[in-house]
C-alpha positions in Angstrom: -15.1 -18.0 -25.5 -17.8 -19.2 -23.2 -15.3 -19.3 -20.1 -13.8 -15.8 -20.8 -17.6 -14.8 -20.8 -18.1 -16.4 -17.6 -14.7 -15.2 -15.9 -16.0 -11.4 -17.1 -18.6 -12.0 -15.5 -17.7 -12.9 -11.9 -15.3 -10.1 -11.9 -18.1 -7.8 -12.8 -20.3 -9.3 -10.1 -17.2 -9.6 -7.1 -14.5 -6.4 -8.6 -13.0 -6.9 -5.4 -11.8 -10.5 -5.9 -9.5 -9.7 -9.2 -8.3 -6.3 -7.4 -7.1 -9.1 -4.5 -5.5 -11.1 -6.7 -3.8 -8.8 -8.2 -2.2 -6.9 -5.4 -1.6 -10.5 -3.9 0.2 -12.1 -6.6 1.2 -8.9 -8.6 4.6 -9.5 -8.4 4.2 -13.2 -8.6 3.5 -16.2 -6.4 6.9 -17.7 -4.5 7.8 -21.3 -3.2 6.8 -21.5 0.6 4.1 -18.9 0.6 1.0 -20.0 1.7 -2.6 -19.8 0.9 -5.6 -20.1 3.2 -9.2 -20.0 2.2 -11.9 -19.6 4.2 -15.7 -20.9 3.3 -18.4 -19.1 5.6 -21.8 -20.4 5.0 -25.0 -18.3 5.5 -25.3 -20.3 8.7 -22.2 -19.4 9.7 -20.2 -22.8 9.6 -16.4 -21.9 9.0 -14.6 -24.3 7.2 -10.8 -23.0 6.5 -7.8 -25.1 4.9 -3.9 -23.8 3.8 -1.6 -24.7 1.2 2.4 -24.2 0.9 2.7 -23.5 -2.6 4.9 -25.9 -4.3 7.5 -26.0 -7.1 4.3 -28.4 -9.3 2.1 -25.7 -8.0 3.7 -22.9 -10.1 3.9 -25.1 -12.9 0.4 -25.4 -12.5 -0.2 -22.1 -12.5 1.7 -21.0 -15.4 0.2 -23.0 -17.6 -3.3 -21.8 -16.6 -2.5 -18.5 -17.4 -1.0 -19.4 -20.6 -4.1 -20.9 -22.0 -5.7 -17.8 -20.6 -3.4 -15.5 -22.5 -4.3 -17.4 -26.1 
C-alpha cells in the first residue's frame, strides 16, 4: 500500500512521465528497441546510457506489472 501511495504520488507531482510511458509503451515494448535515459544535473553535467531491450528484459517487465496489478 505504501508503494502504490508513493507511485500516486510522483505521477501527481511529474503527470507528464506516466502520459510518456504510456504513449511509448502503449502498445507494448519489443525485442531490439532501445531505451536511452538522460540525467541532467542542475549544473548541467549530462550523463546518458542506452539499453536494447532483451527477451529477460520483458520477462522482467511482466512480472513487475503483475505484482502491480494484485
Amino acid at each position: 500500500m505504501k508503494l502504490m501511495s508513493a507511485k500516486n504520488k510522483f505521477n501527481a507531482n511529474h503527470p507528464k512521465v506516466g502520459a510518456f510511458f504510456k504513449a511509448a509503451f502503449g502498445s507494448g515494448l519489443q525485442e531490439g528497441t532501445i531505451l536511452e535515459l538522460t540525467v541532467t544535473k542542475p549544473d548541467g553535467e549530462k550523463m546518458t546510457t542506452n539499453l536494447k531491450v532483451k527477451p529477460s528484459d520483458l520477462e522482467l517487465l511482466n512480472e513487475l506489472r503483475n505484482m502491480s496489478n494484485k
